[in-house]
C-alpha positions as CSV (number, residue, x, y, z in Angstrom):
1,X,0.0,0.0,0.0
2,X,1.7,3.5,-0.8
3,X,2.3,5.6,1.9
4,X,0.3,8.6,3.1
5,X,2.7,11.8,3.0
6,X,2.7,14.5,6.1
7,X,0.6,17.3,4.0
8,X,-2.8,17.8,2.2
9,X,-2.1,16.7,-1.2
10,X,-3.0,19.3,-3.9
11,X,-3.5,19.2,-7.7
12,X,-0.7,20.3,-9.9
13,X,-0.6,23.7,-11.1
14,X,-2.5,22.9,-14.6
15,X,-1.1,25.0,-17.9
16,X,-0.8,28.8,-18.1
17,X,-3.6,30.5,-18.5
18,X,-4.4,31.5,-22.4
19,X,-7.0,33.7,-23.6
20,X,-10.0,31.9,-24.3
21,X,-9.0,28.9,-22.0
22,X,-10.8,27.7,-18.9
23,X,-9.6,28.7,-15.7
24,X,-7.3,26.6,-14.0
25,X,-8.5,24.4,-11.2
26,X,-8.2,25.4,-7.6
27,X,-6.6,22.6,-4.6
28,X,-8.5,19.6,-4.7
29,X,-10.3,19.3,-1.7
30,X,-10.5,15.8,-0.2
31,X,-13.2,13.1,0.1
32,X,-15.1,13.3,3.0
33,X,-16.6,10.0,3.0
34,X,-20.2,10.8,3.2
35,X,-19.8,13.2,5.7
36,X,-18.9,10.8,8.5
37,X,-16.5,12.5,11.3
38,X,-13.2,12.3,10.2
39,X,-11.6,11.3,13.7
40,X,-14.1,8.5,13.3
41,X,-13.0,7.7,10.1
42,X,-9.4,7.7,11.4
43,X,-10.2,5.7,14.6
44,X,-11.9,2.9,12.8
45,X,-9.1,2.5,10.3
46,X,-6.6,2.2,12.9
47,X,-9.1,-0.3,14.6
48,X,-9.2,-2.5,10.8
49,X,-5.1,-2.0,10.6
50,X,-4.3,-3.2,14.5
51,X,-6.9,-6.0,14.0
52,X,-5.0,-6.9,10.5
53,X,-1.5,-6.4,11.9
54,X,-0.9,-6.7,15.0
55,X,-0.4,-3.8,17.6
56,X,3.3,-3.8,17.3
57,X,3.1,-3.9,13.0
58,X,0.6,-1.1,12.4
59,X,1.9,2.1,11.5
60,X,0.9,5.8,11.4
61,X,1.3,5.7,7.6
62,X,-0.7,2.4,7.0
63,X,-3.4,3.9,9.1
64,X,-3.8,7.0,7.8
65,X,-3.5,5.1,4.0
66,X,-6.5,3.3,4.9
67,X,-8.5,6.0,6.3
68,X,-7.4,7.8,3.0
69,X,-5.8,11.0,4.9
70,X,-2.6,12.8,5.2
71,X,-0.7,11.9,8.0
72,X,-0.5,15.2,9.5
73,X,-4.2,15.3,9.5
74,X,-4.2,11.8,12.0
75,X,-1.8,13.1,14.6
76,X,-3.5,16.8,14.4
77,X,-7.1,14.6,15.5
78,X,-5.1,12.1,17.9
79,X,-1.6,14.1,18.7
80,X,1.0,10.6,18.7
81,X,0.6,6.7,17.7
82,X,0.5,6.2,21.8
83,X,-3.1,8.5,22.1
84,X,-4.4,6.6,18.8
85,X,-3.8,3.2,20.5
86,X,-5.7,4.4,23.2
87,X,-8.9,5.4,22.0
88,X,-8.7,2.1,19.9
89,X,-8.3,0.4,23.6
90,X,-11.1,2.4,25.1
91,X,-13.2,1.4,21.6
92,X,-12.5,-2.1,22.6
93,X,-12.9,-2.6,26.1
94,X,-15.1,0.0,27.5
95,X,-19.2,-0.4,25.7
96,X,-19.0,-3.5,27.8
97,X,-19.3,-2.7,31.2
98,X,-22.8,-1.0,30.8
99,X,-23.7,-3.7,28.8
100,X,-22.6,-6.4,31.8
101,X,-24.3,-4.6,34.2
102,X,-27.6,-5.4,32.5
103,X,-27.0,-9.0,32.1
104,X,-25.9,-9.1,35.4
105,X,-29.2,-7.4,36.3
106,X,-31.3,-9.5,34.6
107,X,-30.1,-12.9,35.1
108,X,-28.5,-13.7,39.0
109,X,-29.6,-10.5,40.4
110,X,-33.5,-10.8,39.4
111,X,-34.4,-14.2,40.8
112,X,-32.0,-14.4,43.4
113,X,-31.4,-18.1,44.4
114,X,-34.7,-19.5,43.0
115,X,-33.7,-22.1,39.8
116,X,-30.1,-21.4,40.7
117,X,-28.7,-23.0,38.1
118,X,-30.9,-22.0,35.2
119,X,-30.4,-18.5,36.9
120,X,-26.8,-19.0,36.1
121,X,-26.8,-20.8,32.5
122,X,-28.8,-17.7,31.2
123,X,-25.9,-15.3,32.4
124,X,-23.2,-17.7,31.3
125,X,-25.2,-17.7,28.1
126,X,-25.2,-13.8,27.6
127,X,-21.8,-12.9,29.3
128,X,-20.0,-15.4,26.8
129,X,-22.0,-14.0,24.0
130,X,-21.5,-10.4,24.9
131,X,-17.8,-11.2,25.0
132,X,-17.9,-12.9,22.2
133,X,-20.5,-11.8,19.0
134,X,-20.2,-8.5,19.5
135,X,-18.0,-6.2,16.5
136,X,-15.2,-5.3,18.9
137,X,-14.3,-8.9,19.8
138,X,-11.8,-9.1,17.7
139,X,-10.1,-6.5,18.4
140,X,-10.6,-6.9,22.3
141,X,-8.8,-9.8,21.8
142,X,-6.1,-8.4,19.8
143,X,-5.2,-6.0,22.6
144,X,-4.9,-8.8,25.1
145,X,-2.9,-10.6,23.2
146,X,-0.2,-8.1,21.9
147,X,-0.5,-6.5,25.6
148,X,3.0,-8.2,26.3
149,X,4.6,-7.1,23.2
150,X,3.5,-3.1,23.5
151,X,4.4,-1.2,25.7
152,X,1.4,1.7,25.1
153,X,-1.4,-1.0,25.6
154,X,0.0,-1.4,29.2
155,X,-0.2,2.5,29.7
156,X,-4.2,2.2,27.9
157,X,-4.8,-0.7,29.8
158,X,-4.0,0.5,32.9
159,X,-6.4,3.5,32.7
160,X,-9.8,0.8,32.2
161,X,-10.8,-0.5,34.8
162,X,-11.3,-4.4,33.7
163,X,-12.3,-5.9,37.1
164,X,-15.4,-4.4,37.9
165,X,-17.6,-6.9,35.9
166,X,-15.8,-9.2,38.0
167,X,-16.8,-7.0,41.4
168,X,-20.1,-6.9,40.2
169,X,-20.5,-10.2,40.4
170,X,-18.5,-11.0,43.7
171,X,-20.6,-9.1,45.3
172,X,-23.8,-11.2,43.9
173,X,-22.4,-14.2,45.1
174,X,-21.8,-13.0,48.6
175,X,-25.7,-12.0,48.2
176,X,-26.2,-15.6,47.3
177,X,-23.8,-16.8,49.8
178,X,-25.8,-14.7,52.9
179,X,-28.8,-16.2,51.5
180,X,-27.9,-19.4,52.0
181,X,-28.0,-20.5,48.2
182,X,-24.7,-20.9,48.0
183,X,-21.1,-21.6,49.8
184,X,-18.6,-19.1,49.0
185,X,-16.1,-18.1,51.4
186,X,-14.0,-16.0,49.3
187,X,-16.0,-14.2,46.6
188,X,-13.8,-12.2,44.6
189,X,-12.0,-16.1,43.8
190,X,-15.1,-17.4,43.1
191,X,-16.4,-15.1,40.3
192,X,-12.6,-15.1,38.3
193,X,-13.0,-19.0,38.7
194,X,-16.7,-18.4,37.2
195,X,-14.7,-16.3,34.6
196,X,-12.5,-18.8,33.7
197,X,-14.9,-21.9,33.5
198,X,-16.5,-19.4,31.0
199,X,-14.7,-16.9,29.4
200,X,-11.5,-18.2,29.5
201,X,-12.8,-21.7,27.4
202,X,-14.9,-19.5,25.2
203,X,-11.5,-17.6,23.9
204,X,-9.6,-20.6,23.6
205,X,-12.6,-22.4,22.0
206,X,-12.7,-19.3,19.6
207,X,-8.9,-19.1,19.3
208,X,-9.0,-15.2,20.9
209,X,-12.2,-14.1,18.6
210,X,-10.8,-15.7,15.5
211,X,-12.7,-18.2,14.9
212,X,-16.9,-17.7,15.8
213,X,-18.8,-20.5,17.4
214,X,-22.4,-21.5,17.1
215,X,-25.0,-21.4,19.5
216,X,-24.4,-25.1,20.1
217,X,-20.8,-24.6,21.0
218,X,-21.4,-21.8,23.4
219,X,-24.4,-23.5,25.4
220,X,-21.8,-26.5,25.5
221,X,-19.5,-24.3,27.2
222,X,-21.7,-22.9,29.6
223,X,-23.1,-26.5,30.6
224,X,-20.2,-27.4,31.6
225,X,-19.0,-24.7,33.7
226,X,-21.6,-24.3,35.1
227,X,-21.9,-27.7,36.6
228,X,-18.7,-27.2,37.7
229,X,-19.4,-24.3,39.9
230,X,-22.6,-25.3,41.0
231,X,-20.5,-28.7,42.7
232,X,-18.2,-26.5,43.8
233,X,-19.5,-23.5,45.5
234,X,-23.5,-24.9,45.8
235,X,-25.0,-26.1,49.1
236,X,-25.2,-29.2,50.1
């Protein structure tokens, strides 16, 4: 792909004017891609190129190539490569936590401990599902995995707060626990065990968003950790 250069790219000067002759054309001004916001524009190119690439392979100038802009015009919207990555982070990680909240809500925390288990198959269902089907999966998964090799994912990272979907629901299983619907002594473990049984097999299952999985292979996933945790941490 040709690279991008740092400036506004302008028609050349066209021939001397003549008498009788048109008038020479003025700079070309660019394409603004059906009016869509151009830092959008930007940001969902770099989201396509990281995705494509890798984190540590994408560059400024095969960004700003496929969001068909100068250069200069990406770092005056996002300032360095460092600020980009981070908005492409936040894209990434942060519509989830609202969206968690209401399964959350709607699942454990409506019915308390009555039909615990089906109770807790529905969440499984719509946590793995929200982690997985939705368009930023991908990429969420990219950024975990290239967190090791980039040093500005740490720094984006490190400003999102990724355990409070796992607070939320330690503090329903201590609800559950009080209630007597459950035994858990420790319920911060708990809920990253519940995490792993689920989420964890889900990416390795989808090979970190790669690869999607049908209905029948999530609901086999949430069977069976869900049995799990129901031996483990239910009443007996």
């Amino acid at each position: 792909m040709a690279s991008v250069t740092g400036s506004e790219p302008t028609e050349k000067p066209g021939p001397a004017d003549a008498p009788g002759t048109a008038e020479a054309p003025g700079p070309r001004r660019r394409r603004q891609h059906g009016g869509r916001d151009r830092r959008a524009q930007i940001l969902e190119a770099a989201a396509r190129v990281f995705l494509r690439d890798g984190f540590a392979r994408g560059s400024v100038d095969t960004i700003a190539a496929e969001a068909n802009v100068a250069k200069q015009t990406l770092y005056n919207h996002f300032g360095d490569r460092d600020t980009l990555i981070g908005c492409v982070v936040e894209l990434a990680m942060d519509p989830l936590a609202a969206q968690f909240q209401t399964v959350l809500e709607e699942t454990i925390a409506a019915h308390g401990g009555t039909n615990l288990r089906a109770q807790f198959i529905d969440f499984g269902r719509r946590w793995v599902r929200l982690m997985l089907c939705d368009e930023t999966a991908a990429l969420r998964w990219r950024v975990l995995a290239d967190a090791p090799l980039e040093e500005s994912l740490h720094t984006a990272l490190r400003g999102i707060d990724q355990e409070a979907g796992i607070r939320d629901v330690a503090a329903r299983l201590a609800v559950l626990h009080e209630g007597g619907h459950l035994s858990v002594d420790d319920p911060d473990a708990a809920a990253r065990q519940l995490r792993a049984l689920l989420i964890g097999e889900a990416q390795l299952a989808s090979m970190l968003g790669r690869v999607d999985l049908d209905d029948a292979a999530i609901d086999a996933i949430v069977e069976r950790g869900i049995s799990m945790f129901i031996r483990a941490y239910g009443r007996t």
